[in-house]
Structures are given as C-alpha cells and as structure tokens.
LOVEX-921912 format. One record per residue (C-alpha): chain; x negated, y negated, z negated. Coordinates in nm, 3 decimals. Layout:
BEGIN
{A; {X; Y; Z}}
...
***
This chain:
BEGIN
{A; {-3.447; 2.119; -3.311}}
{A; {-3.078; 2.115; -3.236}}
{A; {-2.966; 2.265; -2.844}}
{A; {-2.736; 2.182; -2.652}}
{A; {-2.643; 2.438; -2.389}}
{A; {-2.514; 2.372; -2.035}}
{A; {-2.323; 2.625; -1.821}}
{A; {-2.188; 2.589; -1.487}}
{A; {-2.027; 2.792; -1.236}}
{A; {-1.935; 2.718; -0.902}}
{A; {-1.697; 3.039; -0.839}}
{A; {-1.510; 3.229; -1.154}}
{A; {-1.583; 3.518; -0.951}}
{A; {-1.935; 3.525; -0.952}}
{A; {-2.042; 3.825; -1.174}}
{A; {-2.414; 3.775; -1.212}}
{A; {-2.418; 3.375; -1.364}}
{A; {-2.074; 3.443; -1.556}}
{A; {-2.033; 3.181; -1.845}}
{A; {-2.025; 3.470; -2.093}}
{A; {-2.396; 3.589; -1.978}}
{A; {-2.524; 3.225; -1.957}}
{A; {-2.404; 3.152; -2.326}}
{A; {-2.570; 3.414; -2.444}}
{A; {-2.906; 3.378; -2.237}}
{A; {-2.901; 3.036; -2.414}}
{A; {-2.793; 3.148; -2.794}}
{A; {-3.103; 3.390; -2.787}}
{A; {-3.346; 3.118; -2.647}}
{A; {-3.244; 2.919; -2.891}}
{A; {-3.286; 3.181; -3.192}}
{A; {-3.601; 3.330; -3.044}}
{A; {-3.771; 2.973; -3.105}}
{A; {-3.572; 2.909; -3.442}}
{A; {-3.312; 2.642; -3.312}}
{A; {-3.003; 2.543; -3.391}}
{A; {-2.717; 2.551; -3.145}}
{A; {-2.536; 2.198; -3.133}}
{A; {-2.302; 2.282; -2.877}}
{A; {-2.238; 2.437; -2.558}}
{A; {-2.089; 2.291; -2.258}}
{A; {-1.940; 2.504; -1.995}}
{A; {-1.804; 2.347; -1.630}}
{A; {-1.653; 2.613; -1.409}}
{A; {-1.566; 2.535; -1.031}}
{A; {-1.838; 2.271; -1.042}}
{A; {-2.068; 2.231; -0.726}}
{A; {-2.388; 2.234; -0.791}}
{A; {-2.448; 1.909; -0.616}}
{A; {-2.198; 1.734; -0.838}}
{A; {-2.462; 1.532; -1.076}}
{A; {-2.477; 1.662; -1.440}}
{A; {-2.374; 1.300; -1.559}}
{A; {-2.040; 1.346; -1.333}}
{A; {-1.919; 1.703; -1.489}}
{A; {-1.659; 1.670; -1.717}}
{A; {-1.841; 1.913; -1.964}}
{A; {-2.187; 1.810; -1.978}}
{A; {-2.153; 1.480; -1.841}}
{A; {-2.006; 1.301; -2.171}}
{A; {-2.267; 1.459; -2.428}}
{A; {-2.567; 1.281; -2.170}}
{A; {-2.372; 0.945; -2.109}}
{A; {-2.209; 0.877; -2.488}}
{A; {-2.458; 0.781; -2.723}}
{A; {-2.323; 0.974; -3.020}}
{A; {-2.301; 1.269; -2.845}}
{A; {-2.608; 1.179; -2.680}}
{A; {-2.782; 1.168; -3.072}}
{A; {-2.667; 1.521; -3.168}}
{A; {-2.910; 1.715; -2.982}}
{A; {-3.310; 1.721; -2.883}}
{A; {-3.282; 1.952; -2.607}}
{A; {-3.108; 2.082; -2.305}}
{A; {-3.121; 2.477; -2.220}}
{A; {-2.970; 2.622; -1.938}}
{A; {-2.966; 2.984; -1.834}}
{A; {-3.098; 2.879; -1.464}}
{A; {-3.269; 2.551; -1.304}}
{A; {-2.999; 2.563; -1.068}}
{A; {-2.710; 2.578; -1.357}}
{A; {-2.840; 2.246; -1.424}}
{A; {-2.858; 2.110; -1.051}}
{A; {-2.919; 2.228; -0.723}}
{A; {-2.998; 1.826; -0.597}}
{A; {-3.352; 1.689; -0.629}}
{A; {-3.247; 1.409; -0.703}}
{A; {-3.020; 1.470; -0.957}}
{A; {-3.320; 1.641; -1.135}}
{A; {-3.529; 1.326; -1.120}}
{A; {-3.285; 1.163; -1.311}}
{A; {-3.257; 1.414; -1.535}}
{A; {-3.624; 1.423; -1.674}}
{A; {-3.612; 1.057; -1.661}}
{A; {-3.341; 1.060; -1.869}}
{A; {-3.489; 1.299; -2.064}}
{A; {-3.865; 1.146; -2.093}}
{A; {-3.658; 0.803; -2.173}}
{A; {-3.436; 0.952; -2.489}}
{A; {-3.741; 1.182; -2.615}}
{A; {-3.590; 1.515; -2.457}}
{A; {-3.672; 1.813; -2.368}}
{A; {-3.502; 2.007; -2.060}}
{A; {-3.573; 2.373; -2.078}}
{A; {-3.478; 2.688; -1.817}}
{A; {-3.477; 3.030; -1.957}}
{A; {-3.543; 3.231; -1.645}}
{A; {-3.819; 3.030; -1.510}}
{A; {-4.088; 2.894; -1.781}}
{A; {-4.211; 2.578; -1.748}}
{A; {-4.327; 2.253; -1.973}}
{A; {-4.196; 1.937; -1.794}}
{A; {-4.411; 1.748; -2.003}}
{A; {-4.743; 1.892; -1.785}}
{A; {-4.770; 1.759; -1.372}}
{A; {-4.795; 2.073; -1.297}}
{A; {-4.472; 2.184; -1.471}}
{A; {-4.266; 1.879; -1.318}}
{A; {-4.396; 2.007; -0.991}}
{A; {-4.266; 2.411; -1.039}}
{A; {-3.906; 2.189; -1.165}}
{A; {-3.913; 1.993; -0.857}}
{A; {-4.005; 2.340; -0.631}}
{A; {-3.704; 2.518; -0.774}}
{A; {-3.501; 2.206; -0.729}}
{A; {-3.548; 2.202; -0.366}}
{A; {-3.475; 2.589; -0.346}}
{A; {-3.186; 2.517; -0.499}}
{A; {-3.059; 2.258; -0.317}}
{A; {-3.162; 2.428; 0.011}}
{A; {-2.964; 2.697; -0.102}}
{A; {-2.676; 2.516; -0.176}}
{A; {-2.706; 2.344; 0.182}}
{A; {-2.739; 2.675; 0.344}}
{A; {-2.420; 2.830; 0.214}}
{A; {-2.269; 2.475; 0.297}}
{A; {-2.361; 2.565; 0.681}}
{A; {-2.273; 2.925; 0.643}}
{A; {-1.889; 2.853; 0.516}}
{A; {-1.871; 2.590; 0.822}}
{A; {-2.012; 2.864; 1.074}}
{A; {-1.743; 3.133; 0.908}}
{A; {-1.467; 2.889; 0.900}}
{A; {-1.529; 2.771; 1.264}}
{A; {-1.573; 3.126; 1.341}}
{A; {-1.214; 3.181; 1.220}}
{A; {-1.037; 2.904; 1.399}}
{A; {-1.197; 3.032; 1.699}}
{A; {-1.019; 3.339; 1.660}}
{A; {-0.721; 3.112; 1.566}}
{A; {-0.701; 3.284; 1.229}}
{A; {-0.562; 3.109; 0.900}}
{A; {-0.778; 3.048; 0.634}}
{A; {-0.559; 2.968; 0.382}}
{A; {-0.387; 2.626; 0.198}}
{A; {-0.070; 2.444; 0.340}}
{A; {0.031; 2.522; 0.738}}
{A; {0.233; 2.297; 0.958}}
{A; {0.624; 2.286; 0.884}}
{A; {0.786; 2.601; 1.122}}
{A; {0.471; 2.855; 1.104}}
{A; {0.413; 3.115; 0.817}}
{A; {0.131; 3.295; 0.731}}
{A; {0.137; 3.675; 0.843}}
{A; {-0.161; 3.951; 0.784}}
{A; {-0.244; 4.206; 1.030}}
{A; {-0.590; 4.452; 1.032}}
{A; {-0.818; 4.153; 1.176}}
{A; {-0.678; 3.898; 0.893}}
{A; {-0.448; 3.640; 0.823}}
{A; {-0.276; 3.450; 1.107}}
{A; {-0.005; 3.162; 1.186}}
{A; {0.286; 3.291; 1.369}}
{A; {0.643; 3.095; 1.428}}
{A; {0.850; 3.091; 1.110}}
{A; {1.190; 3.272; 1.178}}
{A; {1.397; 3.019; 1.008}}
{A; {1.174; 2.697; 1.023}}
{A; {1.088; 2.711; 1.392}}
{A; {1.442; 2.694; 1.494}}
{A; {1.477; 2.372; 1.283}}
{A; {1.216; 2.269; 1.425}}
{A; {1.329; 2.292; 1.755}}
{A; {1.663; 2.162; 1.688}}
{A; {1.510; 1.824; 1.552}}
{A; {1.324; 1.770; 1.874}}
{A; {1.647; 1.826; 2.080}}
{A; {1.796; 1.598; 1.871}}
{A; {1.522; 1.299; 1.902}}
{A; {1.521; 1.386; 2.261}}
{A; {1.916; 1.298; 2.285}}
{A; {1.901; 1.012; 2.114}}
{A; {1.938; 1.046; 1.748}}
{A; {1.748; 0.835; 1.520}}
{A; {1.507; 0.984; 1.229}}
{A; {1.752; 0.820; 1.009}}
{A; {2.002; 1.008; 1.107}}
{A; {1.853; 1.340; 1.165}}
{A; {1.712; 1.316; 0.826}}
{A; {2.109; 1.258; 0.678}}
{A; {2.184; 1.579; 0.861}}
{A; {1.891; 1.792; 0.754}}
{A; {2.011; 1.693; 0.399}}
{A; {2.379; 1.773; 0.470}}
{A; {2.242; 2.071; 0.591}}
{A; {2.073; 2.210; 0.321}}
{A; {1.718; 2.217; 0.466}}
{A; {1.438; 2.214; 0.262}}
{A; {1.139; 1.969; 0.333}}
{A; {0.776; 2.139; 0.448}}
{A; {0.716; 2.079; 0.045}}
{A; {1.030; 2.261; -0.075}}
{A; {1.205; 1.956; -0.155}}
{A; {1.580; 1.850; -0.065}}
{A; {1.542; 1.469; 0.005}}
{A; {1.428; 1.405; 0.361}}
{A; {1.329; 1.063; 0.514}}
{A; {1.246; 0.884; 0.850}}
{A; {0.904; 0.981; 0.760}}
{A; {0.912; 1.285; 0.648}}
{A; {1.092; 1.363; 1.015}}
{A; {0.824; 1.186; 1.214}}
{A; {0.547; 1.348; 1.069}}
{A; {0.728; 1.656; 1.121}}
{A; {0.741; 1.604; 1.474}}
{A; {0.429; 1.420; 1.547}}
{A; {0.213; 1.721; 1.481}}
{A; {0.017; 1.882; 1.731}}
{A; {0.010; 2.176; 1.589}}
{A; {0.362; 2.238; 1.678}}
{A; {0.212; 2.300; 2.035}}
{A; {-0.010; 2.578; 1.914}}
{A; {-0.310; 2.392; 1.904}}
{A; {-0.584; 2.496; 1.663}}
{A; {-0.770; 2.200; 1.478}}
{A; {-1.053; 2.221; 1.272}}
{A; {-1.151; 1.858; 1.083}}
{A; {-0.928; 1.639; 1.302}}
{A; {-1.101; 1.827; 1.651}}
{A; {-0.913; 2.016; 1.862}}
{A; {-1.116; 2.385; 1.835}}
{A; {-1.262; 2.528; 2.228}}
{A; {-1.404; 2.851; 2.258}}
{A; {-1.726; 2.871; 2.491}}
{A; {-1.525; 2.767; 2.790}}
{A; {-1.435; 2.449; 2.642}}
{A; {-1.069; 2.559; 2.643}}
{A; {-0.859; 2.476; 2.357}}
{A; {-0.771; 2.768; 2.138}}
{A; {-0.402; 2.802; 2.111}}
{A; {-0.165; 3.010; 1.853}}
{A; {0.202; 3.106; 1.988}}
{A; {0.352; 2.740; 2.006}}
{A; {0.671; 2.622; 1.795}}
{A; {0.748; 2.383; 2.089}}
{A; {0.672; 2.456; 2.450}}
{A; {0.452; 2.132; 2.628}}
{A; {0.725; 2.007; 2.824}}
{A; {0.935; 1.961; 2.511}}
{A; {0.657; 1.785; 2.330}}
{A; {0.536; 1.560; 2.579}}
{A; {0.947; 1.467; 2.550}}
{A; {0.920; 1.406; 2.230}}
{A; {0.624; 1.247; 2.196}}
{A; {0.765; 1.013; 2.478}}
{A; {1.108; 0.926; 2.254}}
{A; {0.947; 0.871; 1.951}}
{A; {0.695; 0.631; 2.076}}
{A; {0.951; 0.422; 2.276}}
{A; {1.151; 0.482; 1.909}}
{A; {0.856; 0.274; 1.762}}
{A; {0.835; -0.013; 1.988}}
{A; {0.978; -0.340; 1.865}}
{A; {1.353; -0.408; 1.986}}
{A; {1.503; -0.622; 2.144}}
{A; {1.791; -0.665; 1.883}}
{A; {2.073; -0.566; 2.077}}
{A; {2.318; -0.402; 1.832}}
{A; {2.441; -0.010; 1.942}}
{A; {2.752; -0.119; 1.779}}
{A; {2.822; -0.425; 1.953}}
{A; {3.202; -0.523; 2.055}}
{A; {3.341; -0.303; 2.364}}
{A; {3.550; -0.634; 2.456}}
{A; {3.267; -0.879; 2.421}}
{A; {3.336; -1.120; 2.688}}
{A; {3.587; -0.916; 2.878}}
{A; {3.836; -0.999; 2.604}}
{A; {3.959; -1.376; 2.538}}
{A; {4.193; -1.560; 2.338}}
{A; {4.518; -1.606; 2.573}}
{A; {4.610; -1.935; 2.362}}
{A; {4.270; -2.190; 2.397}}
{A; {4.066; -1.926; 2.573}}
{A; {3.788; -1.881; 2.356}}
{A; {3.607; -1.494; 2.360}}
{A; {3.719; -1.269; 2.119}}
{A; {3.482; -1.137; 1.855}}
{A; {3.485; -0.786; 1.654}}
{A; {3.546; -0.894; 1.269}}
{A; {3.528; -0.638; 1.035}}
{A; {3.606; -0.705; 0.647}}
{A; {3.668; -0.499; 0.353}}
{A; {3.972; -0.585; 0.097}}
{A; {4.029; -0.379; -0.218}}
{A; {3.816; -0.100; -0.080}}
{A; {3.962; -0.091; 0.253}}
{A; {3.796; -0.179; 0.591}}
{A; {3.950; -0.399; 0.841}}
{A; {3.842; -0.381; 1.222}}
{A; {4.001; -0.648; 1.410}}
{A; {3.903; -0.898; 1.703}}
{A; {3.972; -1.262; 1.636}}
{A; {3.945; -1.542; 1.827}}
{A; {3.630; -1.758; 1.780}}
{A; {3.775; -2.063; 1.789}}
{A; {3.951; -1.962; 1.488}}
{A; {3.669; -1.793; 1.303}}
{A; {3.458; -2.076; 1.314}}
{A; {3.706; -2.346; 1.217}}
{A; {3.905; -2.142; 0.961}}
{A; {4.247; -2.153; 1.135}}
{A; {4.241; -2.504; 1.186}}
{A; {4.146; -2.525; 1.594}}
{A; {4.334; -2.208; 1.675}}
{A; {4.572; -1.969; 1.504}}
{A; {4.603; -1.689; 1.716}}
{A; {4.641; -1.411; 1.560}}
{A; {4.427; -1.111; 1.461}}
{A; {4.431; -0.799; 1.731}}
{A; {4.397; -0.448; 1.547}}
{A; {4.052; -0.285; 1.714}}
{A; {4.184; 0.043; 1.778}}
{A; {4.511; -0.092; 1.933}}
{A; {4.337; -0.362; 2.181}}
{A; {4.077; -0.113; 2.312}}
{A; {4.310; 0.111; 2.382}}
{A; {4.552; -0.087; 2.568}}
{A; {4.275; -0.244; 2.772}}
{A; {4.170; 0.073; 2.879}}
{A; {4.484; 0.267; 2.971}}
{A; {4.515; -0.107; 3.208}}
{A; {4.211; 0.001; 3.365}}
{A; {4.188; 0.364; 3.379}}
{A; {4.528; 0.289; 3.574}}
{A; {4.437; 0.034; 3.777}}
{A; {4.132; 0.167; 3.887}}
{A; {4.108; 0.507; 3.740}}
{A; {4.152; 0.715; 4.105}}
{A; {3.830; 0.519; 4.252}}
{A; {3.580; 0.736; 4.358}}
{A; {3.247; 0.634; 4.228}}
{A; {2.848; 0.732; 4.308}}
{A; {2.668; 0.882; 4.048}}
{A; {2.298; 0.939; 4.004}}
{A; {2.174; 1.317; 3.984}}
{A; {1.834; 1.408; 3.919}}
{A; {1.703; 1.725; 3.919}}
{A; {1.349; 1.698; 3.731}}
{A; {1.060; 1.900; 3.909}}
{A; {0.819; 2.129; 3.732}}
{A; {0.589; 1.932; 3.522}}
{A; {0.272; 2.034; 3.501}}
{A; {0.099; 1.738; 3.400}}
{A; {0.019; 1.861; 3.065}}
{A; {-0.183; 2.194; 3.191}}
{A; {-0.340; 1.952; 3.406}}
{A; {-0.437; 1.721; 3.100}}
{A; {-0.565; 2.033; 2.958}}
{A; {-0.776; 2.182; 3.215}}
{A; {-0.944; 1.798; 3.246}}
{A; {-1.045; 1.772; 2.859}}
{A; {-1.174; 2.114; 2.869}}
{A; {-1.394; 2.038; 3.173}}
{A; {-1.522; 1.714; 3.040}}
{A; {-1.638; 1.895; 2.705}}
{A; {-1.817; 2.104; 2.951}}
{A; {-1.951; 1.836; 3.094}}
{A; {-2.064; 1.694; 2.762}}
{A; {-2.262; 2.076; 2.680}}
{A; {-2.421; 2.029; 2.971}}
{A; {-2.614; 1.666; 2.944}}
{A; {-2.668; 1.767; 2.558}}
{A; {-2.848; 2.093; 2.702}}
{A; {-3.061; 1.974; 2.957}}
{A; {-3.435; 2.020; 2.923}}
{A; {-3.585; 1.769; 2.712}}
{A; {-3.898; 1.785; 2.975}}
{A; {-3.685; 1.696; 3.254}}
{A; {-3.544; 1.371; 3.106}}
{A; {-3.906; 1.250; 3.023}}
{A; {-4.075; 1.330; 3.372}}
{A; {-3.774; 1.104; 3.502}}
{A; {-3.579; 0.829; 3.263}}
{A; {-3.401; 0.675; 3.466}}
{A; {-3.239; 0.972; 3.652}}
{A; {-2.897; 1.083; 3.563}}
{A; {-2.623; 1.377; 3.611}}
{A; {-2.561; 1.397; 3.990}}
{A; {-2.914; 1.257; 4.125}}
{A; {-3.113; 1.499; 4.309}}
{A; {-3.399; 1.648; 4.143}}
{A; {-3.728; 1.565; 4.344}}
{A; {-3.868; 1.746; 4.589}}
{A; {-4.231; 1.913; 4.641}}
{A; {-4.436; 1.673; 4.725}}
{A; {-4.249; 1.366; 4.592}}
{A; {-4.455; 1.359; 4.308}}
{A; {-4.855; 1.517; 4.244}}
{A; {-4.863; 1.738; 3.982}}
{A; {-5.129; 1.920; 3.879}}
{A; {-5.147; 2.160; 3.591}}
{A; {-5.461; 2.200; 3.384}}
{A; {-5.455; 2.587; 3.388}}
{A; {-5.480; 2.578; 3.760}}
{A; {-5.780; 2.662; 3.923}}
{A; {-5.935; 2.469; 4.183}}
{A; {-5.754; 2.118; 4.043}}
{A; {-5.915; 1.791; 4.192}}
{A; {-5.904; 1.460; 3.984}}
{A; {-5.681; 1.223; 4.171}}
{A; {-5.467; 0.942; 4.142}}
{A; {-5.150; 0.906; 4.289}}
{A; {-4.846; 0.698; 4.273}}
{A; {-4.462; 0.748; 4.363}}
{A; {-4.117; 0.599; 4.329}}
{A; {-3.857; 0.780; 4.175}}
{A; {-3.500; 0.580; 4.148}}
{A; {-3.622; 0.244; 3.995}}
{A; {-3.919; 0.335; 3.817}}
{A; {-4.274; 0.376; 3.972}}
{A; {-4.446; 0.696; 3.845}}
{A; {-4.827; 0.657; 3.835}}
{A; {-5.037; 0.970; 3.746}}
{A; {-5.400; 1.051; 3.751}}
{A; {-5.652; 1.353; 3.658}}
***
C-alpha cells in the first residue's frame, strides 16, 4: 500500500515532535509493514485546531482528487499531529471510510475500522483538544499576567515608546526621539494646525512614520494622536487592563492627561462638519467698496504665465465683464495696507478690554478615572455574590437590606428539635411561602 505521511508542528522550537523525528517515525512504520512511501507532507507553525483539509501541506493531497488517488493511507507520528479537534477527526475517518482509507498513529495502536478502536481515536482526540484548549487559557493567563505588570510582550508598540529590557523583562518606556515628536504634534493640533498641515511639516522635517516610512498623511497623524496609549494606559484586546483594585494599570505616559483631554477635544471639534466659512476669506470683505457705483470689493486672485495675481475688484465689474463698471483693479498688498495704517492712526491709541483667563487645575480626568475604576468594582461585586443569596430572594437587588431574623422561618434539616410548619412572608414584591 502506498503512505502518505503527515507532519505538523505548531512551534519550530519544539524538540520532542521535530519534523525530522516525525519523518522518520513514519518511514519505519511504513517499512516495518512493507509499504511504500508516496509522499510526506510537513506544515510547521500550524495550530493544531486548524483542520487537516485547511493546511497548506496536507490539505491539497485530501481535497484534489489526483493527489487524493496516489495513496491508501495516512500515518502520522502522533493522533494529535493529525488534529487536536474532535471534530476535525470525525471528518477525517469519514473521509477516510468514504475513499476506502486507512488513518493510522504510530505511537498509539489502534484499528479505526473496530468500535472500539474509533472510540480510543475519539478519547485521544478529546485529550488533544483539551490540551490544546488548556495551553490556549494558560498563554491568556501569562499574557494578562504581563500587562498587569505593564510589561511588553512583544510585536509593534504605539508611535513614541520603545521597547527596553531590564532583570524582570521587557518593558515600554518613552522613546527619546519619538516622544518629543510626539508631543510637538499635539501642541501643534492644540494651536490650531490642521493634520494636513502638520503632516507637510513632519515630511519637510524628515520624520519617519511609526512604520519607517517618509510619506505622512491626515491619517496617519490622527491615528497617531488618537491613541490612548499615549496616556500610559495598558490595553489588553481593546480593554483597558485593572489590577485587583480595579485601577487602570499605567506605563510612564508620552502625554500628560491634561494635554490629551486637549487634544482629544481639538480633534473632535476638527471632525465636525463646517460651516464653510473660508480661513482665507477677504480682510476687506464688506469694509471695502467700489468709490465709483459703490458695489463691495471682492479678493480676485488669477494666475498669468505662471505668475499669481492678488487683487480686489469691484463686483460690479466682475460680474458684467467691464461693461457696468470699470474701476480699476486695487493691488491686495497695497489696499490692506493703506486701510490699515488709516486705522491704526485713527484709532490706534484707544485703549481696549481684553479677556484673560487663567485656567484652574483640571482634575476632571483623575476624577473620570477613579469613577471607572469604582464601577468595575462594582461590577466584581454583583458577579461575586452568593449564588444562594440571589435564589432565597429574586427580586432583591444591590442596596436592599438583607432580611432580618425572624422575617422569614427557616429551618434546617440537621437541626434538632425542628417542628413541621408552614409559614408565609413578604419580601419586596414577591410572597415567600415555605413549609416542613
């Protein structure tokens, strides 16, 4: 009969299924029992729950007919090489029982053509996959374990941290070149500049994007600036990470929380739909008007032969193409500044109020803070109350007394000298009868 061998790893590193040892668990099966070996198939840094029609090594020769045709059965070193998902196994044997197949594991003897061998196949199956689940658990417990301790465990980190290792691990601390950027770009939304326009700068700059490149966008700025983990905050699967206070864990921020609650301010009023009004509109609109049929002046700019022309023209004129009015054009530069040396003189010695504010120390962001942690306290606690106490009394909830002796009869069955009785009470809405 011709073999075909299956190999999977989920870890290069793992010395005691290595590829190497698998193959040649499988090549000595196969010669023990005089078969030939069709082919081997080998996927490393495949999960075992990934099914074995889905890996791009053994998958094909099970789904493509003439691969399919070239062998009569499937060895692996291991059951779980082959799968560590019951279900996936199920389908396997069916597959196999369907084609005339046989599926055979070297370490653990059995004949799937028996009940009782099916039954040892599906027993190792759900080892396996129990297995699988409980490593699954045990990463999440380590990793949450780490972001506890606000330790990095590797991949990509937000844009103006680096990674730095001390004796307890790996940690995120403020970059000495990127947080500064950072910091700068929030001063600069803060003030006033647009996205746009910071990202022109960064470019003229120099400064490389969180992925190393050189062109930066609106985009690229925003989400930039729009992450929270510029404030220190630790996140672990989109949740902000508590430690058993409910307090949020916090690494040593890029941006202080008065600066980002700024920030975040600007660049959601930046997002808001506008009104249209032009930052570049005409200083003389409507203070400015033609002196020959009285008409406002408007700001015109054209370009001829490369060269930009900023004049104000009368609108009279610019709507009738010379023929109502023919006043001339006024040179931008020249008008504005005549108009305002007229005023600066006229009234440039009047004293004028000015508003002043000195802003207070905010702390409505601690305050924010200290409220989220206290209602995921609040949250432990329902989730934690005794399951007994909810079911002597539905329809109380958090903040309603408990009862009283005497509200209610109780009577325990390992108490001597118990009487039957019945006896009724009201608790909230609902009327508890009981009776011995």
């Amino acid at each position: 009969m011709r073999v075909l061998g299956a190999v999977r790893l989920s870890k290069m590193r793992d010395e005691s299924t290595s590829p190497e040892r698998q193959r040649a668990q499988i090549n000595a099966w196969a010669q023990l029992h005089g078969h030939a070996v069709a082919a081997i198939t080998e996927d490393t840094d495949v999960s075992g729950k990934v099914p074995a029609t889905l890996r791009p090594g053994l998958g094909p020769w099970l789904t493509d007919p003439a691969l399919s045709n070239q062998w009569e059965v499937l060895v692996a070193a291991k059951m779980d090489r082959i799968t560590r998902s019951v279900a996936d196994l199920c389908d396997l044997i069916e597959f196999c029982d369907k084609h005339g197949k046989v599926l055979v594991s070297v370490s653990e003897s059995f004949d799937l053509s028996t009940p009782a061998g099916r039954m040892v196949a599906h027993i190792l199956a759900s080892v396996a996959q129990f297995e699988r689940e409980r490593i699954g658990e045990r990463r999440a417990e380590a990793a949450m374990a780490l972001q506890k301790a606000a330790r990095w465990q590797g991949g990509r980190f937000p844009f103006g941290y680096r990674p730095e290792r001390d004796a307890k691990g790996w940690f995120l601390v403020p970059d000495s070149d990127a947080a500064p950027v950072v910091a700068w770009m929030a001063e600069r939304i803060v003030h006033g500049q647009s996205a746009s326009s910071l990202a022109r700068d960064l470019e003229e700059r120099g400064i490389k994007t969180p992925r190393g490149g050189k062109r930066w966008g609106a985009e690229v700025v925003i989400g930039v600036l729009r992450n929270p983990a510029l404030t220190g905050q630790v996140r672990w699967r989109g949740e902000v990470v508590r430690d058993n206070d409910g307090v949020a864990v916090r690494r040593e921020p890029v941006l202080d929380d008065p600066m980002w609650g700024r920030l975040q301010t600007v660049l959601d009023q930046n997002s808001q739909v506008r009104s249209g009004r032009r930052r570049d509109a005409s200083l003389l609109l409507r203070v400015a008007f033609c002196g020959r049929c009285g008409s406002p002046l408007y700001r015109h700019v054209r370009k001829l032969r490369n060269r930009r022309y900023d004049h104000y023209a009368c609108a009279a004129r610019l709507a009738s193409g010379g023929r109502k009015c023919q006043e001339p054009y006024f040179r931008t530069e020249v008008l504005e500044h005549v108009i305002e040396a007229v005023l600066l003189s006229s009234a440039g010695d009047v004293p004028m109020m000015i508003r002043q504010v000195t802003p207070a120390q905010d702390r409505s962001t601690d305050i924010a803070a200290k409220e989220e942690a206290l209602a995921h306290l609040q949250e432990r606690i329902i989730s934690a109350r005794e399951p007994s106490l909810m079911g002597f009394f539905p329809s109380a909830s958090i903040g309603t007394p408990s009862p009283k002796p005497g509200d209610m009869s109780f009577c325990c069955a390992q108490r001597s000298g118990c009487t039957p009785t019945t006896t009724s009470t009201t608790h909230g809405r609902d009327q508890i009868r009981t009776a011995w």
